[in-house]
Backbone as CSV, one residue per row, in Angstrom:
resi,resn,N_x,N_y,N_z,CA_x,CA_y,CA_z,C_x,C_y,C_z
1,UNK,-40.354,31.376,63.420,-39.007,30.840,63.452,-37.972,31.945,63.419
2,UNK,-38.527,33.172,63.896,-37.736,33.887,63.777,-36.395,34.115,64.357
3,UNK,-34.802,34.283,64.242,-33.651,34.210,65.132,-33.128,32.759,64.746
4,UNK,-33.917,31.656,64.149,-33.375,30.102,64.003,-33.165,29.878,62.671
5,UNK,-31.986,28.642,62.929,-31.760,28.717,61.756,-32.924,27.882,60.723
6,UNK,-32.699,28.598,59.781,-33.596,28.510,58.497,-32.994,27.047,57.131
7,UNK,-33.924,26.875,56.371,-33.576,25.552,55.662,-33.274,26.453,54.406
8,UNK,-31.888,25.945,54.156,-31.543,26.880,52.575,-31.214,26.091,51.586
9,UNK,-31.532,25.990,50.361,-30.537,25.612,49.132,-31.685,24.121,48.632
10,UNK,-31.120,23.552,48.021,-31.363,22.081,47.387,-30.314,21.345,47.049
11,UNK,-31.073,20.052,46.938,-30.240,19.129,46.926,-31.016,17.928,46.066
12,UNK,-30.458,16.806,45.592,-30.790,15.444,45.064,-30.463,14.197,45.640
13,UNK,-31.308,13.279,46.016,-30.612,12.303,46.675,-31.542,10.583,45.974
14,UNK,-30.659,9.963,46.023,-31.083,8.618,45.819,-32.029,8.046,47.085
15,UNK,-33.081,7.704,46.443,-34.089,6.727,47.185,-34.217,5.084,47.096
16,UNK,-33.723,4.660,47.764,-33.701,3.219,47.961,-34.410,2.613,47.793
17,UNK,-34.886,0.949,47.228,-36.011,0.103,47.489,-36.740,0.324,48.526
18,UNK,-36.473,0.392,49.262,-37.351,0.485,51.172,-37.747,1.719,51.430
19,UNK,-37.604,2.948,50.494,-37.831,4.312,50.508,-37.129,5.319,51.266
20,UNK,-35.893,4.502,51.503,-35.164,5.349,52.564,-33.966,6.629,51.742
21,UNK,-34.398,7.198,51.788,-33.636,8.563,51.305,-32.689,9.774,52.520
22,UNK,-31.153,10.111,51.900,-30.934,10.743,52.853,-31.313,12.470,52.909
23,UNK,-30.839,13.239,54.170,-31.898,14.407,53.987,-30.256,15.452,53.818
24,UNK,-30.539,16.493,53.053,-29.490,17.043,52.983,-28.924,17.676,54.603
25,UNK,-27.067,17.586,54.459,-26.691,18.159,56.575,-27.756,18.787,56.693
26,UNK,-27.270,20.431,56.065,-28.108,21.922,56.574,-29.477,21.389,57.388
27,UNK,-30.275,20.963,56.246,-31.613,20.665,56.740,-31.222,19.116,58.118
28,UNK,-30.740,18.510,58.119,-30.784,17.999,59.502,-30.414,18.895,60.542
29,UNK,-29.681,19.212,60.301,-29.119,20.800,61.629,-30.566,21.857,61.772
30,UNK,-31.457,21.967,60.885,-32.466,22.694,61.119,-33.606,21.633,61.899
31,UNK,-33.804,20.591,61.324,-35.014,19.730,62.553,-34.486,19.192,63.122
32,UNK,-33.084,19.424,64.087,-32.491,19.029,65.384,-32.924,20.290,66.248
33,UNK,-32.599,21.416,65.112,-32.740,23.030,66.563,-34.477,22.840,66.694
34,UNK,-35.053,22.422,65.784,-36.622,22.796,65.819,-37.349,21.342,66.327
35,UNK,-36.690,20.382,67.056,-37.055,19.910,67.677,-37.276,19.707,69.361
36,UNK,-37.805,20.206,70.350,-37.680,20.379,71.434,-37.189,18.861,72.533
37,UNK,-37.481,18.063,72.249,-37.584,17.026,72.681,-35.723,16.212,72.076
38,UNK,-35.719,16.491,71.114,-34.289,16.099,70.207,-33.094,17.225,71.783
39,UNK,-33.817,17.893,71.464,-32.570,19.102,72.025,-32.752,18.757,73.755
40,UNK,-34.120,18.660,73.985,-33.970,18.257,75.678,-32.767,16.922,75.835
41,UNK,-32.926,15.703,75.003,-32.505,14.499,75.065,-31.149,14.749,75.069
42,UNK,-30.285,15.148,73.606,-29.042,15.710,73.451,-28.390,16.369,75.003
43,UNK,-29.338,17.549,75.554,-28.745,18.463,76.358,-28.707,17.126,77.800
44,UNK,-29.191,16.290,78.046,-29.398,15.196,79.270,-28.487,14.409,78.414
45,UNK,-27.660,13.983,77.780,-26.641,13.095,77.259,-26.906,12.014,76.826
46,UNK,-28.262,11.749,76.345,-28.517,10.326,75.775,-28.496,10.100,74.681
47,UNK,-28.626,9.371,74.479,-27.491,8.388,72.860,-28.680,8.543,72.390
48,UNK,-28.331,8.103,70.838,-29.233,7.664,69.827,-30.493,8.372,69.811
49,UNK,-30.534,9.675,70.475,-31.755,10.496,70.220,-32.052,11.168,68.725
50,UNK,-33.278,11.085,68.120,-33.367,11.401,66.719,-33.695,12.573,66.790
51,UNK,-33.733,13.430,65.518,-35.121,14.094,65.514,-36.050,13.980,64.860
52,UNK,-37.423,14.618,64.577,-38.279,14.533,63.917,-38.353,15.030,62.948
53,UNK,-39.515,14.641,61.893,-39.344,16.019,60.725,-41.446,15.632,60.593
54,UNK,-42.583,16.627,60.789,-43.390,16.489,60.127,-43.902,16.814,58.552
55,UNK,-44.347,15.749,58.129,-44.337,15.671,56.863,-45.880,15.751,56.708
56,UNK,-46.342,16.542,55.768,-47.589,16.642,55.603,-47.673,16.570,53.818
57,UNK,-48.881,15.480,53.585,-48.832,15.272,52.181,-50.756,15.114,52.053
58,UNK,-51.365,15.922,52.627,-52.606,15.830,52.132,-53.031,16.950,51.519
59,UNK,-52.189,17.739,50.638,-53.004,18.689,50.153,-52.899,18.409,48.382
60,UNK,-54.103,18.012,47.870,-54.106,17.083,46.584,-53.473,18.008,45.344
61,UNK,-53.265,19.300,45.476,-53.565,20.159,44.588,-51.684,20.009,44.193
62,UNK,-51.136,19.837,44.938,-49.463,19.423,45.174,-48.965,17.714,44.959
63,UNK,-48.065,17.488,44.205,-47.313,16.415,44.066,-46.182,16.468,44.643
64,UNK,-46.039,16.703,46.095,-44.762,16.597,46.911,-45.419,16.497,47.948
65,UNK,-44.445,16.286,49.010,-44.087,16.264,50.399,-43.839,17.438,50.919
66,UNK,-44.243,17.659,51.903,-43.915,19.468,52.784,-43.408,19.250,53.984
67,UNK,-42.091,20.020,54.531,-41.494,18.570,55.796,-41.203,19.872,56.340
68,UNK,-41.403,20.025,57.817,-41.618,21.309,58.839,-40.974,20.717,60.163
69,UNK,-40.430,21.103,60.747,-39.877,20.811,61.956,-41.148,20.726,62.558
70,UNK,-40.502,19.860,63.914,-41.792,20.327,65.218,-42.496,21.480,65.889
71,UNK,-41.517,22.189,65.813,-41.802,23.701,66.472,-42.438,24.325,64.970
72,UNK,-42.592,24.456,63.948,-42.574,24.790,63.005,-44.103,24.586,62.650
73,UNK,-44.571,23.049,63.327,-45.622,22.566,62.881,-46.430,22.987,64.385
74,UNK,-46.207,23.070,65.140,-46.768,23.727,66.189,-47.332,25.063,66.247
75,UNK,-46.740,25.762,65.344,-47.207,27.177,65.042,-48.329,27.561,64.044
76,UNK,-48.305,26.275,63.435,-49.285,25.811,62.322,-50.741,25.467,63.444
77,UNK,-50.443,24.438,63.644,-51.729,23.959,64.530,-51.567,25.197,65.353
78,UNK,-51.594,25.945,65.931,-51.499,26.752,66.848,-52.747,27.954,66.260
79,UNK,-52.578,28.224,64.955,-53.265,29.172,63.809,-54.492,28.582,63.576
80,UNK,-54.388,26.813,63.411,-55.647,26.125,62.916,-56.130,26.407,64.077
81,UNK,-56.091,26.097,65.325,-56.839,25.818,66.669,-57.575,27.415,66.687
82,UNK,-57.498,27.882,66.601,-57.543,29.239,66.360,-58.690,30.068,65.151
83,UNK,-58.567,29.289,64.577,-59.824,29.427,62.848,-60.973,29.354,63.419
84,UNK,-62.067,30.210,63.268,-63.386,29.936,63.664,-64.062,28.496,62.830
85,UNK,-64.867,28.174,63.675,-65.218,26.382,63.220,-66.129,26.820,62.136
86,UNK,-65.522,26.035,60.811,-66.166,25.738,59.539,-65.516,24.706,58.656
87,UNK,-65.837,25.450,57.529,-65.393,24.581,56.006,-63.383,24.373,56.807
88,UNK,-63.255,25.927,56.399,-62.212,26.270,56.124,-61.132,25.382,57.444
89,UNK,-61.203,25.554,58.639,-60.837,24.910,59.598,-60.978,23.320,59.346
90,UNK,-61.760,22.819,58.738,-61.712,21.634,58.812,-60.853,21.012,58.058
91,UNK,-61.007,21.770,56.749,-60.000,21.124,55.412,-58.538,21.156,56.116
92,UNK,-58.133,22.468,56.978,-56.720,22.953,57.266,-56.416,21.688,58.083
93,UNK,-57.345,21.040,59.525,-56.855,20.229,60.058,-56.812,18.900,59.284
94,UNK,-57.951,18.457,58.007,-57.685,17.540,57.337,-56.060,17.494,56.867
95,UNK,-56.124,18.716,56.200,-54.462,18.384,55.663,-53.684,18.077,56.882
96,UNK,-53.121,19.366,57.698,-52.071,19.574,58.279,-52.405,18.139,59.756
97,UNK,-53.506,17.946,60.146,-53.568,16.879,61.377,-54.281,15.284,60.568
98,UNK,-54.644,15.310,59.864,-55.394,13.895,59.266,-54.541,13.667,58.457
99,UNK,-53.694,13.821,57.254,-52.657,13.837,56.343,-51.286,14.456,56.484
100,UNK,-50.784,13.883,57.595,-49.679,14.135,58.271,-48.810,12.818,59.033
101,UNK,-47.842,13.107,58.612,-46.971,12.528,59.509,-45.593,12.576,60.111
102,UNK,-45.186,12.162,61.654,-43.840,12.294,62.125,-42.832,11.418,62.081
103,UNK,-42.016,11.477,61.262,-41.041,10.339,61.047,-39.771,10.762,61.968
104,UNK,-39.299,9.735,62.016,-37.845,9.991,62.418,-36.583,10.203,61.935
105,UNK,-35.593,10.859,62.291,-34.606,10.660,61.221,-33.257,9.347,61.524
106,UNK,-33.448,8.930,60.757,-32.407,7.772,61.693,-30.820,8.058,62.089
107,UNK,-30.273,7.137,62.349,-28.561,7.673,62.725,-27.696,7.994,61.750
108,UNK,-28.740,7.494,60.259,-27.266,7.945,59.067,-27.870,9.032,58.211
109,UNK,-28.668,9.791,58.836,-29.587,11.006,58.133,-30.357,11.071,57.143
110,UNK,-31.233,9.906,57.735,-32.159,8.898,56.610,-33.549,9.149,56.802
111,UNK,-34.413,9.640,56.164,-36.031,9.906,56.260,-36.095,8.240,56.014
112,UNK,-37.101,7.313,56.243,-37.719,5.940,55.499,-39.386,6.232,54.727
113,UNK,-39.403,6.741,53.640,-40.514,7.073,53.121,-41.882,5.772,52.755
114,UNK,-42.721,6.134,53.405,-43.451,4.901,53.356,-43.906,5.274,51.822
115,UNK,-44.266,3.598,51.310,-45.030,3.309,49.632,-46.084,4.377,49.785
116,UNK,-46.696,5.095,50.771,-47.862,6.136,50.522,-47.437,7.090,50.074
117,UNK,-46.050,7.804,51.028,-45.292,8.915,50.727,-45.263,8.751,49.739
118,UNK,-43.939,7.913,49.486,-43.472,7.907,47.476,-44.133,8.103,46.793
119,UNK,-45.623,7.462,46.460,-46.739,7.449,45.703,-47.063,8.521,45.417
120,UNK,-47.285,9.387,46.371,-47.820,10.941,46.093,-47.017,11.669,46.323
121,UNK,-45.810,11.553,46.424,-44.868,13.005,45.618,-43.970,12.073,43.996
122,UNK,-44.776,10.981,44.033,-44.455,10.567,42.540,-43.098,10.143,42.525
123,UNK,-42.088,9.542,43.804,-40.758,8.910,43.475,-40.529,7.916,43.546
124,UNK,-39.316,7.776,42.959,-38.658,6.249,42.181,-37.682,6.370,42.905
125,UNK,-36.493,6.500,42.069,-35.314,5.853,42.475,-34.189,7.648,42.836
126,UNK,-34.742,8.877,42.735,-34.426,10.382,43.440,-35.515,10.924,43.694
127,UNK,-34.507,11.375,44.651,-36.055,12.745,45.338,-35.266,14.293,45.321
128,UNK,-35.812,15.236,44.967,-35.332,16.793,45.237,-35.864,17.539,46.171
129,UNK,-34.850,17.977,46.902,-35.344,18.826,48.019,-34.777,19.926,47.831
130,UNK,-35.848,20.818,48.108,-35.525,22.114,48.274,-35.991,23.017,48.883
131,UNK,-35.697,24.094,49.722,-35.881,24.864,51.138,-37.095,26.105,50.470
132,UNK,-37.484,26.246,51.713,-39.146,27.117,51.697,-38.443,27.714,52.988
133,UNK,-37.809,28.020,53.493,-37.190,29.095,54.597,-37.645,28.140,56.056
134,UNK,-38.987,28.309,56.426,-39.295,27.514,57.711,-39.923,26.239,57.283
135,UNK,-39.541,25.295,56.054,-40.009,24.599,55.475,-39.520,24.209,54.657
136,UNK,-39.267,22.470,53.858,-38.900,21.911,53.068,-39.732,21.236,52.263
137,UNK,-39.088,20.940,50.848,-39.979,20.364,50.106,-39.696,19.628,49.703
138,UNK,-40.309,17.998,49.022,-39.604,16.896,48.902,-40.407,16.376,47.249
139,UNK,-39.846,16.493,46.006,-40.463,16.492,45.009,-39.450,15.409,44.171
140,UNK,-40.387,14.796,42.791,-39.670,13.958,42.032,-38.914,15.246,41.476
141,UNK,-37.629,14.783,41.437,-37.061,15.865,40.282,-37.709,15.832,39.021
142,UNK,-38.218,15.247,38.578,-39.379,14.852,36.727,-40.484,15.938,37.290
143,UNK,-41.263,16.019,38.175,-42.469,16.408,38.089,-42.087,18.034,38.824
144,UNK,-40.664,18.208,39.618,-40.125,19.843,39.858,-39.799,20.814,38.698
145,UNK,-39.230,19.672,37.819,-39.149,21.143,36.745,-39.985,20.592,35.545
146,UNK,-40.977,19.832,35.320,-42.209,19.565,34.547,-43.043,20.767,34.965
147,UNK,-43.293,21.298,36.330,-44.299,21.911,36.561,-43.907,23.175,37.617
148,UNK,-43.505,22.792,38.490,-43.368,24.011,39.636,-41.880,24.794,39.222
149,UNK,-40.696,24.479,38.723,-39.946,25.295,38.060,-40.218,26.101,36.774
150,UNK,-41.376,25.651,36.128,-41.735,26.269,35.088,-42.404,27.243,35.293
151,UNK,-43.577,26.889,36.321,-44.631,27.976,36.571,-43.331,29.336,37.473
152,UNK,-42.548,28.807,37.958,-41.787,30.082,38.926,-40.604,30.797,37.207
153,UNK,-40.297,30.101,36.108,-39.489,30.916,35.408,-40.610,31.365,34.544
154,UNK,-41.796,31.052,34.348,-42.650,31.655,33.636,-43.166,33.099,34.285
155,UNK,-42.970,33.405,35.261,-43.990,34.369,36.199,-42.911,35.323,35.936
156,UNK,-41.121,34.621,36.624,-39.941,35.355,36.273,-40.190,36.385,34.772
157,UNK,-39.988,35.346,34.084,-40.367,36.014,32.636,-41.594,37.150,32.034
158,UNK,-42.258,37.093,33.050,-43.645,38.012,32.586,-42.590,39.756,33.359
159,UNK,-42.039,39.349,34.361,-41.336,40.612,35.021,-40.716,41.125,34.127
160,UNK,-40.495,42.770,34.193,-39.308,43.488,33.378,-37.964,43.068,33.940
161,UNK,-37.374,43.318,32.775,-35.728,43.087,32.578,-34.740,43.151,33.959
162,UNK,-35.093,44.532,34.357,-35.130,45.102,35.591,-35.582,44.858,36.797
163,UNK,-36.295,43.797,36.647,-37.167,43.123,38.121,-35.757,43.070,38.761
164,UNK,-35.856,43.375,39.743,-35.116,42.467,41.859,-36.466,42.456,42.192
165,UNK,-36.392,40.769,42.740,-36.965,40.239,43.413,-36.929,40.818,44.513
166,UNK,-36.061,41.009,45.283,-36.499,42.008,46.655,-37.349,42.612,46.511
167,UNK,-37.369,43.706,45.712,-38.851,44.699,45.437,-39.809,43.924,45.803
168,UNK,-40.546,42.582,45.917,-41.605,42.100,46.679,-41.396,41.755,48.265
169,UNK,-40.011,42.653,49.023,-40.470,42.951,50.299,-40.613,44.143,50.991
170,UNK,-40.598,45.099,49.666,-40.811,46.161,50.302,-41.924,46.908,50.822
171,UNK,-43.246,46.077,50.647,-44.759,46.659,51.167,-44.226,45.298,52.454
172,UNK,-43.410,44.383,53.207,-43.468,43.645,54.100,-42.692,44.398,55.408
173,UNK,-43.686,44.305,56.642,-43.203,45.022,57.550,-42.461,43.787,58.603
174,UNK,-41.731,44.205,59.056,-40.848,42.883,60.276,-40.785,43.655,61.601
């Protein structure tokens, strides 16, 4: 995804009886550019074109949702197709192609989370999202800072006083 724009920041949003939750702008402006088909439709002038967002929720070890543009998720399968055939290849397409799905976004910037979704990222009545750079994440706010905000200020905390985080890109080459 390199040169595009990227998913930044978080947000909280109310989830409806019917599971329909809205998605923060930024991140709609990111799975409009990372949709190819959204952007062909738009650029030919037709109405009511959505975009997509794939959502992948089969990896058990996680209590959220992982939501990737199209192009995003293409680069993914692109890596799996690619894995020499085993264990490892199989589990990847279990998650990312068997425990997956493409929703739409509707006209008022609405994911509709099916009773499966909700179930396994554990939401009620909010959901928290928050950006992974070429990737979003869709968590109960109860079970984000029960567990995955803790484990990230706990790790914080093991660092000296003095930690910048940058310092973990400086062995990264671009």
């Amino acid at each position: 995804m390199s040169g595009k724009l990227r998913f930044r920041g978080e947000s909280s949003h109310k989830v409806d009886s019917k599971g329909r939750v809205s998605i923060p702008a930024h991140f709609r402006r990111v799975l409009e550019e990372g949709d190819p088909e959204y952007r062909d439709a738009k650029a030919a002038g037709v109405s009511g074109a959505s975009p997509n967002v794939v959502i992948v929720y089969g990896n058990s070890k996680k209590d959220c949702l992982d939501c990737y543009t199209v192009e995003a998720m293409r680069e993914i399968e692109e890596k799996i197709a690619k894995m020499p055939a085993g264990q490892a290849k199989r589990v990847m397409e279990y998650i990312f192609h068997g425990k997956s799905a493409v929703i739409a976004v509707d006209d008022s910037g609405r994911l509709v989370l099916s009773a499966k979704l909700r179930e396994k990222a554990k939401l009620t009545d909010m959901a928290y999202f928050i950006s992974g750079g070429d990737h979003f994440k869709i968590w109960s706010p109860d079970v984000f800072e029960g567990a995955e905000a803790v484990s990230i200020e706990d790790w914080m905390d093991e660092q000296p006083d003095d930690f910048d985080p940058l310092e973990l890109l400086n062995s990264v080459e671009v």
